[in-house]
N, C-alpha and C positions, 0 to 999 in steps of 0.2 A: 212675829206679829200675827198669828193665828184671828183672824175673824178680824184684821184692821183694816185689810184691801175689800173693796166697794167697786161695781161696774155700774153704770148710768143704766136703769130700764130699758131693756129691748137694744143692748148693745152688747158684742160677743167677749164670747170669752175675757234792840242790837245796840249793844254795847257800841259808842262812834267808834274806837279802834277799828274792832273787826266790823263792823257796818260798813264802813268807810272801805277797808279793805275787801269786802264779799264785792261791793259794788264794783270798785277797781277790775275785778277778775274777769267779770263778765266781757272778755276779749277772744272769744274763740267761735269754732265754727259746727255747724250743720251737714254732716254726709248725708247724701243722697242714696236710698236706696236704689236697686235696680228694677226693680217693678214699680214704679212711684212716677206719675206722670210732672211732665216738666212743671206745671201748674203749682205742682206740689209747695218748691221752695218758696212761694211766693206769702205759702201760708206760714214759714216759720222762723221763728224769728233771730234766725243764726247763730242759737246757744246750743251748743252740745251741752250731751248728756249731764250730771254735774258730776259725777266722780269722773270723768272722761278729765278732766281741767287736773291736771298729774304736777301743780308748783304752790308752793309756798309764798305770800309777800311775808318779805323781810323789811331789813332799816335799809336796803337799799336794792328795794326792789324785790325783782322774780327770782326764787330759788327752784332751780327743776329737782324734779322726785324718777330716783331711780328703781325702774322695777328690780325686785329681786326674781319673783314667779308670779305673773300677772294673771296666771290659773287662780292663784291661792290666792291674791289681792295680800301680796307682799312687797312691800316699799322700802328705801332708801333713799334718806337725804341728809345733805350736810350746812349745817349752819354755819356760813363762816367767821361770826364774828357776832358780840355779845348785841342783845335784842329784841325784839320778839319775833314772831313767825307764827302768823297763822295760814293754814290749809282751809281753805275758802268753800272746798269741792263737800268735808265733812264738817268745819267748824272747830277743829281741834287745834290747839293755839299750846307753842312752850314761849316761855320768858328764860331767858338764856344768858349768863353769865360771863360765857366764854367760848369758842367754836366748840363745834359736839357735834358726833353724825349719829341718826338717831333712825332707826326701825320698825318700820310699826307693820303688825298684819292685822287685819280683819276677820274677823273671828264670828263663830254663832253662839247666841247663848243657851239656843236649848242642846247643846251639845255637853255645856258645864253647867246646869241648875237644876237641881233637884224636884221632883214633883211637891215635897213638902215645900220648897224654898220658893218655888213657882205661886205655892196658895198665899204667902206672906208678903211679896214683893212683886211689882211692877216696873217691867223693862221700860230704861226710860232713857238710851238712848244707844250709840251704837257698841260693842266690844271690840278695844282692842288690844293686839299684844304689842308691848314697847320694851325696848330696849336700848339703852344709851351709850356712849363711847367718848372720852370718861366720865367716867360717876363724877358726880357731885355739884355739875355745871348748871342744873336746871332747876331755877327758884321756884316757879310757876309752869303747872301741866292744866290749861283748857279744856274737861272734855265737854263735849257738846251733849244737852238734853233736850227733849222733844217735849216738856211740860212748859205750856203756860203762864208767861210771870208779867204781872204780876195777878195773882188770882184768891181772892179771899178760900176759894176752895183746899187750897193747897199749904200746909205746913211747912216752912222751911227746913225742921227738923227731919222731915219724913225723907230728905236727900241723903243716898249713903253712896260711899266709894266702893264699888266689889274688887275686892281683891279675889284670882283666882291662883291659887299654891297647893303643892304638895300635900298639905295639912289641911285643904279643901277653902271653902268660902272665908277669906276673913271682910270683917266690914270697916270701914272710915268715913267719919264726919269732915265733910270739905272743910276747907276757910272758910268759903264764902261762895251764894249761890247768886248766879245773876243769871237776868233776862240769854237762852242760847245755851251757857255752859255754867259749868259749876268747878270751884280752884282747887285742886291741890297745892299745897307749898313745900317745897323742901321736897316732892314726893320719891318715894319708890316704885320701882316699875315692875307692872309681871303683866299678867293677863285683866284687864281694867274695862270697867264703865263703869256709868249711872244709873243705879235701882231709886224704886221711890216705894218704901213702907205702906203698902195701901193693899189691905187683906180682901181676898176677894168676899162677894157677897156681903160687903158692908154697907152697900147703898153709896158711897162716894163717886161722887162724879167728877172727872179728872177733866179739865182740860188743855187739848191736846195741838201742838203748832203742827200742822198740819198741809200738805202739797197737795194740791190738783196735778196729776200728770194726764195729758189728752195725746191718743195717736192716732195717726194718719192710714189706713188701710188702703188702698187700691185694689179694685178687682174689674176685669173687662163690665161686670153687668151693673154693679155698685159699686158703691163708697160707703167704708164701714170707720167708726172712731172707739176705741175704746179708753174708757175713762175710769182712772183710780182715785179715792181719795183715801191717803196714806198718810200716820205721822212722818215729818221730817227728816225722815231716819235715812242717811246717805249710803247704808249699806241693803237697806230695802229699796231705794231708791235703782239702786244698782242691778240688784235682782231681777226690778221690770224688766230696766231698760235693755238687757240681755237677752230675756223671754222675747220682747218683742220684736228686734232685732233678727231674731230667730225668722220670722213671720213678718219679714218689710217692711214693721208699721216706723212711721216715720215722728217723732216726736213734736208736738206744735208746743211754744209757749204758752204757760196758763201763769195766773196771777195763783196766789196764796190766798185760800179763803180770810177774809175781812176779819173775820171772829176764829176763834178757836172752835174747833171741834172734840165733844166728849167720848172718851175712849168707853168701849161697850155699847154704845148708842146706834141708831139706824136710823139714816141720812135717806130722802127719795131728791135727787136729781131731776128736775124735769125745766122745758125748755119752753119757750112760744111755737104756737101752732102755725105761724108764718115767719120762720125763720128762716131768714134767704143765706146763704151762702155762698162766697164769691170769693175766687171762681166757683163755681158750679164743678 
């Protein structure tokens, strides 16, 4: 996401199923840093990070997600019994036939997309690698995209499946695109996301679902926040939240800008000149 992350001026460095379901999730909690005054928690609003949220709802409830190498953002979980299951934390949803224990890692895509392939397409939402155990159990693969629906801007056609193989990029036309994620049926698994056919320098203005994340700094003499506005993307999401971590900041709840935000565009952030804060 080259040029997508945004800092505020003069600051440092749904579909009902899964609606229904993302809401459900929000059951988890807020670490405290160690340099973050007690005040701190008062500002936040008890949600960890969201990929930090490691479970599946199923048809009967929470499935937990086992790491394999939580370096590499490699998972493992098992479905026990036919369903759906969607992962709340990135939006990636299978419809499931019969029990299956399924792997997925997180991946980069400028690690697999070519400079040509880069000017033709537009990353449109996270990669990842899946794998299943046995074949043949999964009707429907949700993956989750960060583009705008519904939006006269945007073609449905311009959604393609990337397949990453041996034989390099192949492409696939979903079933069907909705509001969040776009379907495979019947799918195959390799190394997968969401591209959207939009060449650059074409004047298209994409728009983009988009996250405010806000963090909490502590310092003896001030108080610093620094603020991203990022597509929805739960593996850029993740990226911050590590950096900052890094550096105590402490994450406060923000709401989802109202409107979508256009990708390539430039946003000024700015606030009232008598904004109180409290606590102080």
């Amino acid at each position: 996401w080259e040029g997508a992350v945004f800092k505020a001026p003069g600051s440092s460095g749904s579909e009902n199923q899964e609606s229904a379901q993302i809401l459900e999730s929000e059951d988890t909690f807020l670490e405290e840093e160690t340099l973050v005054p007690l005040q701190a928690p008062k500002l936040c609003s008890g949600v960890e990070p969201a990929c930090h949220n490691y479970r599946f709802l199923g048809p009967e409830g929470k499935v937990d997600i086992e790491f394999i190498d939580k370096s590499a953002s490699k998972y493992s979980v098992h479905f026990p019994m036919a369903g759906f299951y969607l992962w709340p934390a990135t939006r990636l949803g299978f419809l499931v036939t019969a029990a299956v224990t399924v792997r997925i890692a997180l991946d980069s895509w400028s690690l697999h997309m070519k400079l040509q392939q880069e000017e033709q397409w537009m990353v449109a939402g996270p990669l990842f690698d899946i794998s299943v155990e046995p074949q043949g159990v999964i009707a429907e693969i949700h993956l989750p995209h960060i583009i705008s629906l519904p939006a006269n801007e945007v073609d449905m056609s311009w959604f393609h499946v990337a397949h990453f193989k041996d034989e390099g990029m192949i492409l696939e036309a979903p079933a069907r695109v909705e509001p969040f994620y776009a379907v495979l049926e019947n799918p195959s698994f390799s190394l997968m996301g969401i591209l959207l056919r939009c060449a650059r320098g074409t004047g298209v203005s994409v728009p983009i679902t988009s996250t405010a994340l806000l963090y909490y700094h502590f310092h003896p003499k001030d108080t610093k926040f620094h603020l991203y506005l990022i597509p929805s993307d739960s593996l850029l999401t993740k990226a911050i939240d590590e950096e900052e971590t890094k550096f105590h900041g402490v994450r406060l709840q923000t709401s989802p800008p109202v409107d979508p935000l256009n990708f390539a565009s430039r946003y000024i952030v700015s606030g009232s000149a008598h904004l109180e804060i409290i606590p102080e």
